[in-house]
C-alpha positions in Angstrom: 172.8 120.6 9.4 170.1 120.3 12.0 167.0 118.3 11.5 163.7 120.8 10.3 161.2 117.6 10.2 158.0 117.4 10.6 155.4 115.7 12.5 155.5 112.7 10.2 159.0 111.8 11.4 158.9 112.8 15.2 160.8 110.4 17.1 159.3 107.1 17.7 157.5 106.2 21.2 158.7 103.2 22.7 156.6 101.0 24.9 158.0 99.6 27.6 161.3 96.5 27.0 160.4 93.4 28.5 162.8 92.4 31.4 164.4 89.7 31.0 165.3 90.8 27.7 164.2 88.1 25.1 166.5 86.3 23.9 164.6 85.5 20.5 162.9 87.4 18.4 161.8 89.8 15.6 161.0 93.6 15.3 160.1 95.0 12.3 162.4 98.8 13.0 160.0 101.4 11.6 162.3 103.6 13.1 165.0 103.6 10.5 164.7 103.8 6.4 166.8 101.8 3.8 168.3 104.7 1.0 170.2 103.6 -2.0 172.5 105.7 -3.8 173.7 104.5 -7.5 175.3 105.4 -10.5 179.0 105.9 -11.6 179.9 108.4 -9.1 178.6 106.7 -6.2 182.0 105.9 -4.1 183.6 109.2 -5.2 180.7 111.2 -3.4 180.8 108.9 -0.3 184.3 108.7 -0.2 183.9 112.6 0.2 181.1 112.9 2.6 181.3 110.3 5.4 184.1 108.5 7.7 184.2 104.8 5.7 186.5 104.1 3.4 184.7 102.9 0.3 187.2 100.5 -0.9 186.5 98.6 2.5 183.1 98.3 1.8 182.7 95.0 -0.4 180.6 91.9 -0.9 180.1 90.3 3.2 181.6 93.0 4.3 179.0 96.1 5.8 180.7 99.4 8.0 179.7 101.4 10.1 180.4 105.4 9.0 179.7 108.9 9.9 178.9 112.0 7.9 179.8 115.0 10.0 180.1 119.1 9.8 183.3 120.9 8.9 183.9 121.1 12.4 183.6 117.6 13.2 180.2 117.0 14.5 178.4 114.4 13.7 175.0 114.8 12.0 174.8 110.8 10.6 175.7 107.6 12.2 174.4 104.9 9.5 176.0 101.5 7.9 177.0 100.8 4.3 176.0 97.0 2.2 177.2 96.9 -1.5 174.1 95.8 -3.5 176.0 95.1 -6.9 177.1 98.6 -7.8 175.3 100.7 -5.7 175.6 101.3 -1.9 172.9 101.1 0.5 172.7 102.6 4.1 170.1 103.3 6.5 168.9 106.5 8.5 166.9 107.3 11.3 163.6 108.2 10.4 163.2 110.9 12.1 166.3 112.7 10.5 166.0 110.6 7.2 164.8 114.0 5.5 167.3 116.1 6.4 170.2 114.0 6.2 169.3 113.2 2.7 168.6 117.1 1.5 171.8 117.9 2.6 173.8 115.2 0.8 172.0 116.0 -2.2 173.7 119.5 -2.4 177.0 117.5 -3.0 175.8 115.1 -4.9 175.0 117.4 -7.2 179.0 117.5 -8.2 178.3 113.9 -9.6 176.3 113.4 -12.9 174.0 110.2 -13.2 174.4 109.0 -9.5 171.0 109.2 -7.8 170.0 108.6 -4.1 166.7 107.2 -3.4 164.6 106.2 -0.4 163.8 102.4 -0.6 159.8 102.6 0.3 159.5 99.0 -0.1 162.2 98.2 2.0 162.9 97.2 5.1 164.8 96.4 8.5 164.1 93.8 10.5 166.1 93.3 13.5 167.0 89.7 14.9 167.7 88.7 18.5 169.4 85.3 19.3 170.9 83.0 16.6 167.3 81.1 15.9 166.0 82.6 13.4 169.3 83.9 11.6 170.4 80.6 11.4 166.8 80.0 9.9 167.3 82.2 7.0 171.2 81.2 6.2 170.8 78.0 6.5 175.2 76.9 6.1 176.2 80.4 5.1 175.3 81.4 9.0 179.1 79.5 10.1 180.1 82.5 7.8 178.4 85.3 9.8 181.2 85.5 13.2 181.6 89.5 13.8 180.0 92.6 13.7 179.6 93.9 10.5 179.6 90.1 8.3 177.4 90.2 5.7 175.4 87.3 3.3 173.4 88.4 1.1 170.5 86.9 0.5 167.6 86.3 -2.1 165.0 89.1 0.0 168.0 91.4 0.7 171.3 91.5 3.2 172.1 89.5 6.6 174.1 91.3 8.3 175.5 90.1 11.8 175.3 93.5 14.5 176.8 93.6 18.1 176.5 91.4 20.5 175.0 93.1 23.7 176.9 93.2 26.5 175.7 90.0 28.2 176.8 88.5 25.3 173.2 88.3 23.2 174.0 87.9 19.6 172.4 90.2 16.9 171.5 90.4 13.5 169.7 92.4 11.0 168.3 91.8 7.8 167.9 94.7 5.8 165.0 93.3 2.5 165.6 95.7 -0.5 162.0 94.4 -1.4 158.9 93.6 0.1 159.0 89.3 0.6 157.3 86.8 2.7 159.8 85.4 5.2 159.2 81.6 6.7 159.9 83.4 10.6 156.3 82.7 11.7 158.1 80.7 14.4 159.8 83.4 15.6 158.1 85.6 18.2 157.8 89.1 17.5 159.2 91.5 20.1 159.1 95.4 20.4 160.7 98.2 19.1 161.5 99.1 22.7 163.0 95.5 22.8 165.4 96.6 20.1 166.3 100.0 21.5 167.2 97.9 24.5 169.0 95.6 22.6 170.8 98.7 20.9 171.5 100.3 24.1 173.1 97.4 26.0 175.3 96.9 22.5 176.4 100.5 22.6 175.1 101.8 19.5 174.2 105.1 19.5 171.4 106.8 17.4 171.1 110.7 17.0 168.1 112.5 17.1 167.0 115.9 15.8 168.0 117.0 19.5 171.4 115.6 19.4 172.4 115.8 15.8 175.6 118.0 15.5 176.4 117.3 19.2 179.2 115.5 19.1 182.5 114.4 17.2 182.0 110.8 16.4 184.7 109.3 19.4 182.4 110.5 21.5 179.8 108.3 20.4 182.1 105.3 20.5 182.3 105.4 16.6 186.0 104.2 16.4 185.1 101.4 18.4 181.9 100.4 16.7 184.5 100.0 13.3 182.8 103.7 12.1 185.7 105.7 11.0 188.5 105.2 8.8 191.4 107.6 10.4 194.0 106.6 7.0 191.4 107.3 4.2 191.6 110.7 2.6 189.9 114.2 3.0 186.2 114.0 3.6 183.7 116.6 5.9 184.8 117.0 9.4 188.2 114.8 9.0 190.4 117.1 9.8 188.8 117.8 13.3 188.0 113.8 13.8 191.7 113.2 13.1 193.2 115.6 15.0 191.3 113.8 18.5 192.7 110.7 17.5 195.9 111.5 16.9 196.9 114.1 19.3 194.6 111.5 21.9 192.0 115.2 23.1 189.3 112.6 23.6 187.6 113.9 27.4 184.4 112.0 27.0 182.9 109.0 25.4 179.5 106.8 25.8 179.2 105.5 28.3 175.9 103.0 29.2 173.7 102.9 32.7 170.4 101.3 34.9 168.5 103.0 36.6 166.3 101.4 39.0 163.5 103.7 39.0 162.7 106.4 37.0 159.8 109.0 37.1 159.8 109.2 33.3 162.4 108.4 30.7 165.1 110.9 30.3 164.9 112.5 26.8 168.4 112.6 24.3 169.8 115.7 25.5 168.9 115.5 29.2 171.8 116.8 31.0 173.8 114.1 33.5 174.3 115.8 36.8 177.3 115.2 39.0 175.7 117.6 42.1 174.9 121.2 40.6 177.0 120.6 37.7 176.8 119.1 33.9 179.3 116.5 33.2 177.6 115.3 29.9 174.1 114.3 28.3 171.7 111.2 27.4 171.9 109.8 23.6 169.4 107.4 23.8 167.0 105.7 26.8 164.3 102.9 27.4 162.0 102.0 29.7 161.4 98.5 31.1 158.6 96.6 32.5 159.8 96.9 36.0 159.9 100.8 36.0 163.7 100.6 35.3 165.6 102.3 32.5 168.6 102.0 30.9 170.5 104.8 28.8 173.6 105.7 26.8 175.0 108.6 27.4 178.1 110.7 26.1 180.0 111.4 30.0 183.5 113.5 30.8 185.9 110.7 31.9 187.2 112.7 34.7 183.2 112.3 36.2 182.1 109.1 35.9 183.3 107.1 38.8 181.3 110.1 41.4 177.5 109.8 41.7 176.0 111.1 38.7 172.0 111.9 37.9 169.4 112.4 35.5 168.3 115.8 35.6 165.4 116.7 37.3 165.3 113.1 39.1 167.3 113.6 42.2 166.8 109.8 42.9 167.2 108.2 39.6 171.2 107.3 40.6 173.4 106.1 37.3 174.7 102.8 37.8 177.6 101.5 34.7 176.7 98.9 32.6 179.4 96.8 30.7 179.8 97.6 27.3 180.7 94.9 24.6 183.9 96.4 23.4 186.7 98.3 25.0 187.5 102.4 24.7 190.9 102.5 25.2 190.5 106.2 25.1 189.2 106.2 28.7 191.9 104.4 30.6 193.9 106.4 33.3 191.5 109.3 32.3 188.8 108.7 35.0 191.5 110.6 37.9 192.9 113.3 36.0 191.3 116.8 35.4 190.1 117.7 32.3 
């Protein structure tokens, strides 16, 4: 299920981050839609189509999940907030369209449970505590790892990943339009985000790398994005089998750059001399002329000199992630 959008959803241009990073702020994320799915058979279908298990998914709790092919490959990466009985998530905009067509055809098993695009929703992300804290007032001592939740009279608080410099996260995700009291808080980019996003390790597809990879690739285990004891859904069979029988040969991985002639587009092949050892996810500019990128690298490669394609001197330099992929250890020396 490859994305057939149009114009109206291309991929978002991202100025340029500011470096230092901020380390307050707000960005409206016009890059991503809020869709709510309700009615009686609601967990049943999501249970069947994506990673999560549903049962997980309660009140101050929000997952990570996946929706992937039969053959494993992800086409989704979104979250999942409980709002009463319904579920909501969020897509990327630019694949918003097609992801939601093709649930639909499997919805369609499941009388009386609609999905619908919130279009007077939003996200707004948060960097720094400040104006979190602003909005929770006590319940904020409650928000303490990725994926806490308190909901909230505009919508859902949900606490994100830290970056890997430690920079805490948040975002709050209004199910209606509603004045917030952030006026205090400066408003930052949507590059500023993507950095953000980037230096946290959370991958988002595109219409160029949708269906490219099985979700450990992307760091989805790690991220708390699939469930590997729930039952039978699209693509487990493949996702379990890596897992179990450990036939993970390449994950995410996150670089600098110190200079870039342009930024490298998801899909640009990573170069280890004349050959291909993996591709770019996502990338961002900053003010400086640097970049940073995530991108999806064979173990056995990463510890040689690696390149974007087509920039013979934009050398990769590793950036520390905020979690641990296990996966990887004692992998970088052996031939895969």
């Amino acid at each position: 299920m490859t994305g057939t959008d149009t114009a109206a959803s291309a991929p978002p241009v991202y100025a340029s981050a500011e470096l230092p990073p901020p380390t307050s702020g707000r960005v409206l994320l016009t890059n991503r839609v809020l869709v709510r799915i309700s009615g009686p058979g609601t967990d049943k279908f999501l249970q069947g189509q994506l990673s999560q298990n549903l049962d997980d998914v309660k009140p101050g709790t929000s997952l990570r999940a996946t929706g992937a092919t039969p053959k494993g490959r992800a086409y989704c990466l979104t979250r999942l907030v409980r709002d009463g009985e319904d579920i909501l998530l969020d897509l990327p905009t630019e694949l918003a369209e097609s992801i939601t067509a093709h649930l639909r055809k499997y919805m369609m098993l499941f009388r009386g449970t609609a999905m619908e695009t919130q279009t007077d929703g939003q996200i707004i992300g948060l960097l720094g505590n400040e104006a979190a804290s602003s909005l929770s007032g006590e319940g904020f001592n409650n928000l303490t790892s990725p994926g806490d939740t308190l909901a909230l009279e505009s919508g859902f608080l949900i606490r994100t990943e830290n970056t890997g410099e430690g920079l805490p996260r948040f975002e709050l995700w209004q199910t209606s339009a509603s004045d917030l009291e952030l006026d205090n808080i400066p408003e930052k980019t949507l590059a500023d985000w993507q950095a953000s996003e980037i230096a946290a390790g959370v991958p988002m597809l595109t219409t160029t790398t949708s269906e490219s990879y099985v979700p450990q690739m992307l760091n989805l285990q790690h991220l708390g994005g699939v469930h590997f004891k729930k039952g039978c859904y699209t693509g487990q069979e493949v996702i379990a089998r890596m897992h179990f029988l450990g036939q993970l040969k390449k994950s995410l991985f996150r670089f600098h750059v110190a200079e870039v002639n342009s930024i490298p587009a998801p899909g640009t092949p990573i170069m280890a001399g004349e050959r291909s050892v993996g591709d770019v996810v996502n990338a961002v500019g900053f003010n400086d002329g640097s970049c940073e990128l995530l991108a999806v690298i064979r173990h056995n490669a990463v510890s040689g000199k690696l390149l974007a394609d087509g920039q013979p001197d934009a050398v990769l330099e590793q950036r520390p992630l905020p979690y641990t992929v296990t996966e990887r250890e004692g992998t970088a020396s052996k031939d895969t």
